[in-house]
C-alpha positions in Angstrom: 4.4 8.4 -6.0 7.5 10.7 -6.9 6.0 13.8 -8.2 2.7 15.8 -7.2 1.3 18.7 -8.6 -1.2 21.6 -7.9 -2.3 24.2 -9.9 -2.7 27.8 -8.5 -4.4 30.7 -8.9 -4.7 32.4 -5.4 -8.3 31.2 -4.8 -9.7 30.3 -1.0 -9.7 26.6 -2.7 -6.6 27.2 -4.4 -4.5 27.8 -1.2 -6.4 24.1 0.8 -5.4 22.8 -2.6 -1.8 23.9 -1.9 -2.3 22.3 1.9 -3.3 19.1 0.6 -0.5 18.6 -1.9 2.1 19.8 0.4 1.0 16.8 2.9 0.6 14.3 -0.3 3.7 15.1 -0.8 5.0 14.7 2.4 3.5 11.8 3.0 5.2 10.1 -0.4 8.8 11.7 0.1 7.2 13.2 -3.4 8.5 16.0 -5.4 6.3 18.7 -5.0 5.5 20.8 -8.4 3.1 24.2 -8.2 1.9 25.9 -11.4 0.2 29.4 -12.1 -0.8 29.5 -15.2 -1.6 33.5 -16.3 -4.6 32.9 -18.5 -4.2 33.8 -22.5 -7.2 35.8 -23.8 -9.4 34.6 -26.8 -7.9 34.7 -30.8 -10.7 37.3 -31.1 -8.7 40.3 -29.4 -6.8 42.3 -31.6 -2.5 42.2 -31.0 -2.0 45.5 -29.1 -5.1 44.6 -26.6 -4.1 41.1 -26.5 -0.9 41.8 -25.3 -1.9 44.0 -23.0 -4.3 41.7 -21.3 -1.5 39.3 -21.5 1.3 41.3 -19.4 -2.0 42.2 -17.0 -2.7 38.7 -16.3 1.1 38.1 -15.9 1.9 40.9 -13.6 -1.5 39.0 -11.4 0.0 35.5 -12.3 3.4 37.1 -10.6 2.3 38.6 -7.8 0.2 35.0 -6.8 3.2 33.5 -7.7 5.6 35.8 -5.4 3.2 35.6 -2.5 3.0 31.7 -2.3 6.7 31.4 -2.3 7.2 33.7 0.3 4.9 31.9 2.3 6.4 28.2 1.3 9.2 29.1 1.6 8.9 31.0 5.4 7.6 27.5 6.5 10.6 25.6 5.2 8.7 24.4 2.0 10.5 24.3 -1.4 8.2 23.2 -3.9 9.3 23.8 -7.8 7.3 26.7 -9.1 6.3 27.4 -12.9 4.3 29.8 -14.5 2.9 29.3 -17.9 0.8 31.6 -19.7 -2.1 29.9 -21.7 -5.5 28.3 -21.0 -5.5 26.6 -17.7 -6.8 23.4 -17.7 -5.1 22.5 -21.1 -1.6 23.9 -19.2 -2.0 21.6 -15.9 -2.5 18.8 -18.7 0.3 19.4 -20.1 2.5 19.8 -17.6 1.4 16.7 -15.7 2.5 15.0 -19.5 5.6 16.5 -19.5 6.9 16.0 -16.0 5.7 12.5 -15.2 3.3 13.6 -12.6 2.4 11.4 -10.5 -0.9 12.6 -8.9 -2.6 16.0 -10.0 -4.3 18.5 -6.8 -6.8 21.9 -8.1 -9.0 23.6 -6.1 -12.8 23.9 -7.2 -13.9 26.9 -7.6 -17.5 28.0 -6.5 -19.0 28.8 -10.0 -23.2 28.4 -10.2 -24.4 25.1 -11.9 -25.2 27.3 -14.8 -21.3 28.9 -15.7 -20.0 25.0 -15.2 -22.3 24.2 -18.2 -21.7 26.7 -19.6 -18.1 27.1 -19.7 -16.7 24.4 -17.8 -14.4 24.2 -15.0 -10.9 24.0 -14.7 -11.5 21.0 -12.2 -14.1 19.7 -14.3 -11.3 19.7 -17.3 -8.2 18.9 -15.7 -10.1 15.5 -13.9 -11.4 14.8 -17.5 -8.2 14.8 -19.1 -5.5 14.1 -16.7 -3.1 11.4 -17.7 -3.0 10.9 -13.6 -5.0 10.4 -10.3 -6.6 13.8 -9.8 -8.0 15.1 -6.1 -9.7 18.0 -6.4 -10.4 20.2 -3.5 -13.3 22.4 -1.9 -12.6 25.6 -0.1 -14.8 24.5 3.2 -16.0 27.8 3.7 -17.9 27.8 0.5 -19.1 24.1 1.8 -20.7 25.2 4.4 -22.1 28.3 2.9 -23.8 26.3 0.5 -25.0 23.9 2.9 -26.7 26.3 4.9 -28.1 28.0 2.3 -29.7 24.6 0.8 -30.7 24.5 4.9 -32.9 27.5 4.9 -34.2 27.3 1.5 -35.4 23.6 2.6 -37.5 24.8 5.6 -38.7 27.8 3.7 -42.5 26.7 2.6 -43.8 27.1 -1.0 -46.6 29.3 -0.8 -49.9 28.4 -2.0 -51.1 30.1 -5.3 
């Protein structure tokens, strides 16, 4: 393994994805690659509103960006950072293509079973199309809110009607 990658967005499962990689890496003597990638809007908006949103979800994408290196780099971490503006999981693709990744880390994020169908996940689509090995990581606080909620909702009795 020479080259890992994780995608970033800021998320609680974004930043153990970041952990994870950065000990994969470690691990492998592996290069370590991290990628925001500032999300493009829809063809539907029109060109003044699109590139507004566009330079908003930069100026976000930056500021993710510019906090994760401060914090790599204050723990002696020097990853390669790129930010790429576009749709997310098709970007992570990509860029795995392109750099000869070697194994591919995102976080999940906690979306209901209703918005994954509905829209997918970046997880979902990057582990579908990857042209690698793909680990994709839980934030363990929403584990374990999830698994107490499934707790109390499992004692909780039906009542009779």
């Amino acid at each position: 393994m020479q080259n890992v990658l994780v995608g970033y967005d800021g998320s609680p499962s974004a930043r153990q994805a970041v952990t994870f990689a950065i000990d994969l890496a470690k691990r492998f003597d592996a290069r370590l690659h991290v990628l925001v990638v500032a999300r493009a809007p829809d063809w539907g908006a029109i060109e003044l509103e699109r590139r507004e949103l566009i330079d908003h979800e930069l100026r976000h994408a930056n500021e993710v960006l510019d906090h994760l290196k401060a914090t790599l780099n204050s723990d002696g971490e020097h990853p390669e950072f790129d930010l790429i503006v576009g749709q997310p999981a098709k970007e992570i693709v990509l860029y795995a293509e392109q750099h000869d990744i070697d194994h591919l880390v995102v976080g999940h994020r906690g979306h209901t079973p209703f918005d994954r169908w509905l829209i997918g996940s970046v997880a979902r689509q990057v582990l579908a199309y990857a042209p690698c090995a793909v680990t994709i990581v839980r934030d363990p606080a929403m584990t374990k809110k999830r698994r107490a909620k499934a707790e109390h909702e499992s004692t909780d009795e039906m009542p009779f009607v």
